[in-house]
VOZA-406101 format. One line per 2 residues: their letters; for each residue x, y negated, z negated of N, C-alpha, C. Coordinates in steps of 0.05 Angstrom, whole numbers, plus 5000, padded with zeros to 4 digits. Layout:
BEGIN
a) X/Y/Z/X/Y/Z/X/Y/Z  ...
% end
This chain:
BEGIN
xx) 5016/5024/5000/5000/5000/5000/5017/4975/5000  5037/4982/4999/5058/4954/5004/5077/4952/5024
xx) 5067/4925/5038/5078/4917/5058/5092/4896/5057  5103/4892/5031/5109/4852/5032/5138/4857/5032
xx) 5155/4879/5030/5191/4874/5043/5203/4903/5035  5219/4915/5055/5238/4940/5057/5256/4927/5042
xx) 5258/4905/5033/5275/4907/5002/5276/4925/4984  5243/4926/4984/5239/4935/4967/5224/4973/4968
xx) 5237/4985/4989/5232/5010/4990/5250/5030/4975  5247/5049/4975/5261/5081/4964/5291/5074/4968
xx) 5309/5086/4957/5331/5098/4961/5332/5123/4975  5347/5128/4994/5340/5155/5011/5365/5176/4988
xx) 5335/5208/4987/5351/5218/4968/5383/5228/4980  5386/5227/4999/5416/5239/5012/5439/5211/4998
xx) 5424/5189/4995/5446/5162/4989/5453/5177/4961  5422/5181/4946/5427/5181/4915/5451/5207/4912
xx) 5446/5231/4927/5454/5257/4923/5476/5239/4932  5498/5233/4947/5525/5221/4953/5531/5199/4932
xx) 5514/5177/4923/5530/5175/4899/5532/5188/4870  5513/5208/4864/5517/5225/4849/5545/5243/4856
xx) 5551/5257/4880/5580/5263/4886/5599/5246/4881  5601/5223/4881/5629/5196/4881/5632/5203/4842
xx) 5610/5217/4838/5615/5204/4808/5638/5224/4795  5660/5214/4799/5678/5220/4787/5702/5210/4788
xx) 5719/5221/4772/5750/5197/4763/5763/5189/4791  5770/5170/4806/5780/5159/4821/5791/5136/4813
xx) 5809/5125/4834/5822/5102/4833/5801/5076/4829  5803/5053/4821/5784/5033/4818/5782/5014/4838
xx) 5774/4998/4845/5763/4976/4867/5756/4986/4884  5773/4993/4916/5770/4994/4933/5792/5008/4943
xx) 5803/5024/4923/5831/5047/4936/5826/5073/4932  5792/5074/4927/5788/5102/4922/5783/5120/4951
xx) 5784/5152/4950/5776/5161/4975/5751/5148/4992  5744/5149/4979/5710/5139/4999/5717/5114/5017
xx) 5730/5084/4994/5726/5064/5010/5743/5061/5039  5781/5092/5026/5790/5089/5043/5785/5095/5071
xx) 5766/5118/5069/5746/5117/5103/5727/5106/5112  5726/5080/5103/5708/5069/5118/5724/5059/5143
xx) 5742/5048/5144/5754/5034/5168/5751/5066/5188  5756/5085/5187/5757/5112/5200/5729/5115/5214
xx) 5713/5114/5202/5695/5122/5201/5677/5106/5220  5671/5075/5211/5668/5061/5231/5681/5054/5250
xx) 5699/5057/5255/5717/5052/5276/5706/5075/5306  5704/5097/5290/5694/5121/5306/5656/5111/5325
xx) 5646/5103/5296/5624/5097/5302/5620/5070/5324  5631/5052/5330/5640/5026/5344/5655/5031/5367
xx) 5672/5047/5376/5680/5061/5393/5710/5042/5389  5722/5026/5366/5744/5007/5368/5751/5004/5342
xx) 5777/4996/5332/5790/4995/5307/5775/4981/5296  5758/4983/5272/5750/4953/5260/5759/4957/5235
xx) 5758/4933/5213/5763/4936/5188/5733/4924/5167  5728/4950/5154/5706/4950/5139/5708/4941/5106
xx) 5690/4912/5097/5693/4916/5064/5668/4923/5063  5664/4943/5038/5635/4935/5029/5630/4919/5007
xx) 5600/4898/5011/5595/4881/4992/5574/4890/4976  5557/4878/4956/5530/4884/4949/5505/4873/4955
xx) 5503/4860/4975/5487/4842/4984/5499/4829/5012  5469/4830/5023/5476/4816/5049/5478/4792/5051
xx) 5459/4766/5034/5481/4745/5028/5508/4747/5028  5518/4754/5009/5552/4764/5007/5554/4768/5032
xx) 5556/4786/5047/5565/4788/5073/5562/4770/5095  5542/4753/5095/5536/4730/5103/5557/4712/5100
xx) 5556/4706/5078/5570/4679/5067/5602/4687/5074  5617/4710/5066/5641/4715/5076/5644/4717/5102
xx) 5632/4726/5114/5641/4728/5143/5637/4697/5153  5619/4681/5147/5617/4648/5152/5647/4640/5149
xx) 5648/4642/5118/5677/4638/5115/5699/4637/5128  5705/4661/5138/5728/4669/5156/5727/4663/5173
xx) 5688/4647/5187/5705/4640/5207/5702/4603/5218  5690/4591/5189/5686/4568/5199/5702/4554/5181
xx) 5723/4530/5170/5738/4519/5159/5713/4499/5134  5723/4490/5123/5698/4479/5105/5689/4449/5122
xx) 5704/4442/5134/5701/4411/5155/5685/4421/5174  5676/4440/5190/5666/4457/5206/5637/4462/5196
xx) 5624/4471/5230/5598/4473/5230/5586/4499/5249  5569/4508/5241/5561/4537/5243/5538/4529/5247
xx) 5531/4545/5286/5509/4541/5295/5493/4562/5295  5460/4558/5290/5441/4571/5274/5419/4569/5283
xx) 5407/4589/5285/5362/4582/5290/5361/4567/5263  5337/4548/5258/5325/4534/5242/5312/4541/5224
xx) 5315/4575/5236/5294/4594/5220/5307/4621/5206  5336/4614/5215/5357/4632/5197/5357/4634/5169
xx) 5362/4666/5163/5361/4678/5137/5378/4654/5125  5407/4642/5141/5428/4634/5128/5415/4606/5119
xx) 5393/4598/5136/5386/4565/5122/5364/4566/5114  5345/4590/5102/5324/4582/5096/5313/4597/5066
xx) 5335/4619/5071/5329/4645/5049/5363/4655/5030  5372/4640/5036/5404/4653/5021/5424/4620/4998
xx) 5402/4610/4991/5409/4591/4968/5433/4565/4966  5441/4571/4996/5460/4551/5004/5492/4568/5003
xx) 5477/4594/5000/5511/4615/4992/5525/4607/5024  5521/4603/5039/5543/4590/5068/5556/4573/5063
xx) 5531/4549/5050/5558/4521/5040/5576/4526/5022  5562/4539/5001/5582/4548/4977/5607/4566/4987
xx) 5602/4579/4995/5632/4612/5003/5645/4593/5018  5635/4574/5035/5651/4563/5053/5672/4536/5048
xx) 5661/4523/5023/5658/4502/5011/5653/4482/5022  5627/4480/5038/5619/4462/5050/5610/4455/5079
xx) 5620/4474/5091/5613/4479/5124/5576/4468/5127  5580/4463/5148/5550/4445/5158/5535/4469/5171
xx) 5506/4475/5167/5497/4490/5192/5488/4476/5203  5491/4471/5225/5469/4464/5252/5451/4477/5265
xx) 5436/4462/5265/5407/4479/5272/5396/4487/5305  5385/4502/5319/5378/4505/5346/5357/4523/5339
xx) 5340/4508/5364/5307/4526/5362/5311/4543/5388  5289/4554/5381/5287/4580/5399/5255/4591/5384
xx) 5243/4612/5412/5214/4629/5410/5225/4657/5382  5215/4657/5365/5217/4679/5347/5241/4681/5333
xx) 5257/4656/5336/5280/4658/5314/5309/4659/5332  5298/4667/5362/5324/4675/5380/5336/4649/5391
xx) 5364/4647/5392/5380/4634/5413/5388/4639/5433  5387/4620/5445/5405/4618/5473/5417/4603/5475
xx) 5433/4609/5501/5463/4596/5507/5450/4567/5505  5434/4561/5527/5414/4534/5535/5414/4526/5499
xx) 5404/4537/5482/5395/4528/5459/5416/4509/5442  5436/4530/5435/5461/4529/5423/5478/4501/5439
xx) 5483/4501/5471/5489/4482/5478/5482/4455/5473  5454/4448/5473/5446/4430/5467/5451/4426/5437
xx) 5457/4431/5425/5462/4430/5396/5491/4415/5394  5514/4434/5412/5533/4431/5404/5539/4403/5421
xx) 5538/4410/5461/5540/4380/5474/5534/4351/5466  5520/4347/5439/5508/4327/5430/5528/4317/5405
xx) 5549/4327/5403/5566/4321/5378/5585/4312/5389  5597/4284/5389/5624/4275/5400/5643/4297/5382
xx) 5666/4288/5395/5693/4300/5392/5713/4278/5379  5702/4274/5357/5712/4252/5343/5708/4261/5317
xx) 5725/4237/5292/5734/4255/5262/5708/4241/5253  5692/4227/5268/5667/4225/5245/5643/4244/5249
xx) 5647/4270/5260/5626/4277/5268/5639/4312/5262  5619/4310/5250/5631/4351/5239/5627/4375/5266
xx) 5646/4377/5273/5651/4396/5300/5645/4432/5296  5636/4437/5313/5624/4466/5313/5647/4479/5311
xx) 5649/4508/5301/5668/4524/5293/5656/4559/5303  5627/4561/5298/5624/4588/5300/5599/4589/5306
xx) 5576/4605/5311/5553/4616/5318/5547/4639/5303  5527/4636/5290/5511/4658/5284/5480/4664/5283
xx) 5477/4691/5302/5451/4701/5311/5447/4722/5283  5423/4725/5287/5404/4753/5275/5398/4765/5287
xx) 5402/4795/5283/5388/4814/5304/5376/4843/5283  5358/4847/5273/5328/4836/5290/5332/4806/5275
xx) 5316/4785/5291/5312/4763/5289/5295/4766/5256  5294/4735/5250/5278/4740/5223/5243/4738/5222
xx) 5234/4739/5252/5208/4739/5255/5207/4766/5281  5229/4786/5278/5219/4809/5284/5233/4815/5306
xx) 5245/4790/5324/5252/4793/5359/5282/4807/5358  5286/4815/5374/5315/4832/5390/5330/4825/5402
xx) 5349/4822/5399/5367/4811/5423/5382/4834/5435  5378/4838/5460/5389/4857/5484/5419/4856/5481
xx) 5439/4875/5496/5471/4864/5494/5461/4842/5517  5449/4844/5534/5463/4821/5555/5458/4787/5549
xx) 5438/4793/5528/5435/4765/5512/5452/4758/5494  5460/4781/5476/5490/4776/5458/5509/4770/5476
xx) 5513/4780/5498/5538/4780/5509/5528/4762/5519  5508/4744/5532/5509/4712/5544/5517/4697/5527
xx) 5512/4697/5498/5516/4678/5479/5549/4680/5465  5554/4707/5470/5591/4713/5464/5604/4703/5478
xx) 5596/4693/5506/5610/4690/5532/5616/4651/5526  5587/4639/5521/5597/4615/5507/5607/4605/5483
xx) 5607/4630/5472/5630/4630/5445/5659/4629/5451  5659/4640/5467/5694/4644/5483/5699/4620/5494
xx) 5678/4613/5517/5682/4585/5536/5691/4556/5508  5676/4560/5492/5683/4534/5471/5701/4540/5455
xx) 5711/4564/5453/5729/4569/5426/5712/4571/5401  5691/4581/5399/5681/4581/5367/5674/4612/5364
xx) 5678/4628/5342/5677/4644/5326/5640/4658/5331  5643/4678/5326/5613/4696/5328/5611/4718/5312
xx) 5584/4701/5290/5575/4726/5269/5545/4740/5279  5550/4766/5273/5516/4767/5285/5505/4782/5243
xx) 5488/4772/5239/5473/4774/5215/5456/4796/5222  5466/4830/5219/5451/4848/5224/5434/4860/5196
xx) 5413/4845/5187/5416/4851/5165/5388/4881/5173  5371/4871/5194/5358/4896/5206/5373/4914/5233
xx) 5398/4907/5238/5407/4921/5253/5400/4950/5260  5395/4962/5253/5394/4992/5259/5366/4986/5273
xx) 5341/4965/5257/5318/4967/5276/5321/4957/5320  5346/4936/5306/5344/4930/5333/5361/4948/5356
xx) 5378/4966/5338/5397/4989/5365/5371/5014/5363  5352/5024/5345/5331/5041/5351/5314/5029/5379
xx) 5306/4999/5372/5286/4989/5398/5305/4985/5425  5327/4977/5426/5337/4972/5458/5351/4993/5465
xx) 5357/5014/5445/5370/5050/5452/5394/5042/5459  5408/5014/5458/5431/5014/5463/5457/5019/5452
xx) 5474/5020/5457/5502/5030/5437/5501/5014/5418  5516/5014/5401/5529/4993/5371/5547/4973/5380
xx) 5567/4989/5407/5588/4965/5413/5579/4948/5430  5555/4960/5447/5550/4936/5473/5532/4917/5459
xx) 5519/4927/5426/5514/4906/5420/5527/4883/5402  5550/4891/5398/5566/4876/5382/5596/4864/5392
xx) 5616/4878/5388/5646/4866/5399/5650/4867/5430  5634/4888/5445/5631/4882/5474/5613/4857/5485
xx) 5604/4850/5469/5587/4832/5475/5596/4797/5459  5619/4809/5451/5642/4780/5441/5639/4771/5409
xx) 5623/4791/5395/5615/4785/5368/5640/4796/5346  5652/4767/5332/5673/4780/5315/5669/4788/5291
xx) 5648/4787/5283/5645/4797/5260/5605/4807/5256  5606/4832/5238/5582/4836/5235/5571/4843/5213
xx) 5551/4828/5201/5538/4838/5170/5521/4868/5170  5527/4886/5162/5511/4911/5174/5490/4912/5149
xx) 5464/4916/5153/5448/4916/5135/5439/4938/5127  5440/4953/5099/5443/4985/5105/5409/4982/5078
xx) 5413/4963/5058/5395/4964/5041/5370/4961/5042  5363/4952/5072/5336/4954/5071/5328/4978/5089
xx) 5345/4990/5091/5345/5017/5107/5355/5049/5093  5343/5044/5075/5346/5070/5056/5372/5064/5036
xx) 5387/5046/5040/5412/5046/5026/5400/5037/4995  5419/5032/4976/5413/5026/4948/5428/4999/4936
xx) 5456/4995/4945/5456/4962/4943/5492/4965/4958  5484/4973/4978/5516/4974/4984/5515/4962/5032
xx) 5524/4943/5030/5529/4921/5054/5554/4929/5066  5559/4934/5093/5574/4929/5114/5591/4909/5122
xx) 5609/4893/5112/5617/4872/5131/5640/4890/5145  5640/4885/5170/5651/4900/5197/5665/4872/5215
xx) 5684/4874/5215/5710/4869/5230/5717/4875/5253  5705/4863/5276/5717/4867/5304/5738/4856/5308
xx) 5745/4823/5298/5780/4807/5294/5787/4824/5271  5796/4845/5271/5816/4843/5248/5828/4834/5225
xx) 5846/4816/5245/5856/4797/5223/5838/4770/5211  5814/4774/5213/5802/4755/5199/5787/4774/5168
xx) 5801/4800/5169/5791/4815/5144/5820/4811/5126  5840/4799/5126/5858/4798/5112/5846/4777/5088
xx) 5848/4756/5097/5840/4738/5083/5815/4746/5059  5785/4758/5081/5771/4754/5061/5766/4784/5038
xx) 5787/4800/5037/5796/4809/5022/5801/4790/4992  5815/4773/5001/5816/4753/4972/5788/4737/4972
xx) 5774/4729/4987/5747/4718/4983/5729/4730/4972  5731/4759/4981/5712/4774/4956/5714/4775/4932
xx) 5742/4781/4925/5760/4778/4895/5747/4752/4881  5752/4726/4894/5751/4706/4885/5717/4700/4887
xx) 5704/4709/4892/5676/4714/4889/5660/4728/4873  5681/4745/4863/5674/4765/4839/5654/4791/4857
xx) 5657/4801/4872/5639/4809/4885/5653/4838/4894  5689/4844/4884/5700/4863/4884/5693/4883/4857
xx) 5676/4901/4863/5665/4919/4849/5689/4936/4833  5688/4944/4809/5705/4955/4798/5707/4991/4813
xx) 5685/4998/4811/5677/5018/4814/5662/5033/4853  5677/5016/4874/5676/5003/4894/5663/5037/4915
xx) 5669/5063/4893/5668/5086/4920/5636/5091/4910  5625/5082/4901/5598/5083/4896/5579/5067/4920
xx) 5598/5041/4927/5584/5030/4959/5591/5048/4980  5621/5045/4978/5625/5067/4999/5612/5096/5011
xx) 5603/5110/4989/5586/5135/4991/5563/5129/5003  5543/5102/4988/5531/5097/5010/5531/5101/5039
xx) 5551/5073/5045/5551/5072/5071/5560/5101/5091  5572/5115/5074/5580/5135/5091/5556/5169/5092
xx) 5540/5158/5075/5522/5172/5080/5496/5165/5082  5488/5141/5097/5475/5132/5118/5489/5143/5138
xx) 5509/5146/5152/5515/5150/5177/5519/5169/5190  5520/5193/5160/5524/5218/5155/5495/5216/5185
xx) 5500/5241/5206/5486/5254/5221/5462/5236/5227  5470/5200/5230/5456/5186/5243/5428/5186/5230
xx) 5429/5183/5194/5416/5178/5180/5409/5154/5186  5417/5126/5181/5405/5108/5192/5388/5100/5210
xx) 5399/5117/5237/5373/5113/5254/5354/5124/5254  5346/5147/5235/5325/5165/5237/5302/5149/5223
xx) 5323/5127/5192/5305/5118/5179/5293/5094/5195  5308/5076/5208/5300/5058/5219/5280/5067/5241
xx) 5283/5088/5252/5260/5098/5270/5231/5095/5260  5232/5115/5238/5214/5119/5217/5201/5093/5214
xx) 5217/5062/5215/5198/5039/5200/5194/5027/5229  5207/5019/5255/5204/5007/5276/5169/5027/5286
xx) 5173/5053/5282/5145/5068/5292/5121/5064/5269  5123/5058/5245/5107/5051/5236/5100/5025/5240
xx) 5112/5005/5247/5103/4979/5256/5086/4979/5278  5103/4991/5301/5081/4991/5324/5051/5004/5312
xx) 5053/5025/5290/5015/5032/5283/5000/5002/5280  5015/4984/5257/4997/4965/5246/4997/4937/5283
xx) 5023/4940/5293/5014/4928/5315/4987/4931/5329  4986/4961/5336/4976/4971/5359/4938/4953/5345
xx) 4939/4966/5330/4913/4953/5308/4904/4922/5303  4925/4911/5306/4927/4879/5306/4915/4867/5331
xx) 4915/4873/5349/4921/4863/5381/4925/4837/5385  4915/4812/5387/4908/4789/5404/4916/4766/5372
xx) 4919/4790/5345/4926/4771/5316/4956/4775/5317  4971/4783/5335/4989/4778/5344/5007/4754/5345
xx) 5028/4743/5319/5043/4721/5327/5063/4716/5345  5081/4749/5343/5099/4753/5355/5097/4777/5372
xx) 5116/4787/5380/5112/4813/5393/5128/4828/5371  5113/4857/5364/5132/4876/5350/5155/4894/5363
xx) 5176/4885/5353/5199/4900/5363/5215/4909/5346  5201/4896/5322/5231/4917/5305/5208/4931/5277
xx) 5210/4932/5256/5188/4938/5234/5177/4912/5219  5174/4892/5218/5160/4868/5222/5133/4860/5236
xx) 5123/4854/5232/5099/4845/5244/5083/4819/5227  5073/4799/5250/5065/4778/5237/5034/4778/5247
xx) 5027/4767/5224/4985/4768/5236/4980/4734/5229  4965/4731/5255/4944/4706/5246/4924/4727/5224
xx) 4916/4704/5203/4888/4711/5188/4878/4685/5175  4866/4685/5173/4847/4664/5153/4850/4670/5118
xx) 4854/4650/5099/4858/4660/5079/4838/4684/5074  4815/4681/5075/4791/4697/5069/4800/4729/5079
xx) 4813/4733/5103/4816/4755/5112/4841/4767/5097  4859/4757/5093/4886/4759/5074/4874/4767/5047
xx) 4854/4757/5031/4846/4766/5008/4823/4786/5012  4814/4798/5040/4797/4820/5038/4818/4843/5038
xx) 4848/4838/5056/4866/4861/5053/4875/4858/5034  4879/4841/5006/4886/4851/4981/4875/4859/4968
xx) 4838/4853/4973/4824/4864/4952/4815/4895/4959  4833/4914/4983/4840/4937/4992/4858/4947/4986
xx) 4872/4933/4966/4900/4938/4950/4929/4937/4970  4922/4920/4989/4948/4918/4996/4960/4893/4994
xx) 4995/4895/4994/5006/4872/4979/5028/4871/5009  5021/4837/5017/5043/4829/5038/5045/4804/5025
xx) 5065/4790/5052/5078/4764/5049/5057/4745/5064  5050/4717/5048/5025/4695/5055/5063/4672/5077
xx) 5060/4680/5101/5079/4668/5115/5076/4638/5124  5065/4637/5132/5052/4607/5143/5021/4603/5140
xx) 5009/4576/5141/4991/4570/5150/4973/4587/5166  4959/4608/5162/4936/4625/5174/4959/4645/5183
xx) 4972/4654/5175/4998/4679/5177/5011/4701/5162  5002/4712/5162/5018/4731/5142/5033/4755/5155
xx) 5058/4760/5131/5073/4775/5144/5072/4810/5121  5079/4834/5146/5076/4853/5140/5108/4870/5150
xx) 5116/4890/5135/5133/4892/5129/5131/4922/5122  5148/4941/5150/5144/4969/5138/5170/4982/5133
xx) 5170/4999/5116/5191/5008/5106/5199/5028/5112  5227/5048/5120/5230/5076/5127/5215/5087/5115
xx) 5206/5094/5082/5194/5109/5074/5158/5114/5070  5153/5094/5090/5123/5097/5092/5116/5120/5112
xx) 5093/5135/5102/5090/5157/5131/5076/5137/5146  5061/5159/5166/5042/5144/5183/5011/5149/5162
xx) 5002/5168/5150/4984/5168/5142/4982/5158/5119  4995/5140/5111/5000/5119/5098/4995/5083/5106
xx) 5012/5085/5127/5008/5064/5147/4974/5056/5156  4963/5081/5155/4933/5077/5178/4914/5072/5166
xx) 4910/5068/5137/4894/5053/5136/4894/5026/5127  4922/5010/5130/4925/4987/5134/4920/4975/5167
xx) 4920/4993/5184/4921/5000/5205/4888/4990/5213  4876/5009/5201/4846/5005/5206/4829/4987/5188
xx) 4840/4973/5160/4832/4950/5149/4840/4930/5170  4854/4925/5177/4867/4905/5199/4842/4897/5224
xx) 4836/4929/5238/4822/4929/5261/4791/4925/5244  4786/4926/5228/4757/4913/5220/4763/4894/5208
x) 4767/4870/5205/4768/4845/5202/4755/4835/5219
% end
């Protein structure tokens, strides 16, 4: 009966059963067996060397990877409707100490080159005016949309042309490589993205984040940024087990399957109350307050999004016969 955030879903029992395995005497931080394969591991998975920390939060991974790659005089271009400026407490300005985001619109949260340009073309190249440094997309977007590789890779391509840095904020990633069936790399470092927040916690994980390293050497540094963030876990093979068993036999995508196909149920049901198109496990409804408080007083609990909007929100661990009769409260309205 709840639809209001895969924040807040299950732990998948294979994560719990793997960190119940980690539990034992190992080295501390981040020198224990587990964390040492992650770089292995993903690297395999990415088809290219990367270097993996894990954080506890995708803020954290956010805000560090900003870091690394925008200077604090620097400005980091953004939808208006980014997690990073609307939902994460100013942790960009802070990790960064100060970096500007700049804002660009776009249909459902997405950018484009066209978008981003106009953002940036409009800033002299002068010391009174805070100069762009980096780009960062969402994928899934934060109102549900996808970006294809050839759209990452349009927008990597003017990341290169200007010299600025590219984070992609995957905090639903796995929903968006289930919906376009495409690889991991054509959607990420093939497609010019240097860094990536991998979002594993709202996808069965339990509190353990991806930051993924396509530059390399921009994981030296924030090695000490985590430290100095406090955010270096004493006890560090307990994330690690996580992440590595999500990936165990392409656990991740099975779960992300699981919530992208339950979305399309409450879509298919919605039709024409449609804000956006469903593409990832998200879905947004026009309603009238009145209709929002007939689906609560059916016991179900979502998010009141906008003005005549509400947002719904399915989780790997919902079945379908679970799903359907939100499904068919929906279609009688």
């Amino acid at each position: 009966m709840r639809f209001f955030s895969d924040n807040a879903a299950a732990v998948h029992p294979k994560v719990l059963a793997a960190m119940a395995a980690a539990d034992t005497l190992d080295t501390a931080y981040d020198g224990d067996a587990l964390s040492r394969n992650l770089d292995g591991r993903f690297s395999d998975l990415f088809e290219t060397p990367v270097r993996v920390l894990w954080v506890p939060t995708g803020t954290a991974a956010n805000a560090l990877a900003l870091a690394a790659l925008c200077p604090p005089h620097g400005g980091v271009v953004c939808h208006r409707d980014a997690h990073i400026q609307n939902d994460e407490g100013g942790a960009p300005e802070f990790y960064t100490h100060g970096a500007k985001l700049m804002l660009a619109d776009g249909t459902a949260a997405k950018l484009s080159p066209d978008a981003i340009a106009t953002v940036i073309d409009a800033i002299a190249n002068d010391v009174h005016r805070v100069q762009p440094h980096a780009i960062s997309i969402t994928n899934a977007t934060e109102y549900g949309a996808v970006y294809t590789p050839d759209q990452v890779a349009a927008i990597g391509s003017l990341a290169r042309s200007r010299g600025l840095g590219f984070h992609m904020d995957g905090a639903r990633f796995a929903n968006a490589v289930v919906r376009t069936g495409a690889s991991v790399a054509d959607l990420t470092w093939r497609a010019g993205v240097d860094i990536l927040s991998f979002g594993f916690v709202k996808n069965g994980g339990m509190s353990a984040e991806a930051l993924v390293f396509f530059d390399t050497e921009l994981a030296a540094t924030t090695l000490y940024r985590r430290k100095r963030a406090g955010l270096l876990l004493s006890k560090g093979r307990y994330l690690a087990a996580q992440l590595l068993a999500m990936l165990e036999d392409d656990l991740w995508l099975d779960t992300a399957r699981a919530a992208n196909d339950g979305a399309a149920i409450l879509a298919a049901a919605a039709g024409d109350r449609l804000v956006h198109p469903v593409e990832a496990n998200e879905v947004f409804l026009r309603a009238t307050p009145a209709e929002a408080a007939a689906l609560r007083a059916k016991g179900f609990d979502f998010y009141d999004w906008a003005a005549g909007e509400v947002r719904l929100v399915v989780s790997w661990d919902q079945r379908a016969d679970q799903i359907r009769p939100l499904a068919d409260a929906i279609a009688a309205l």
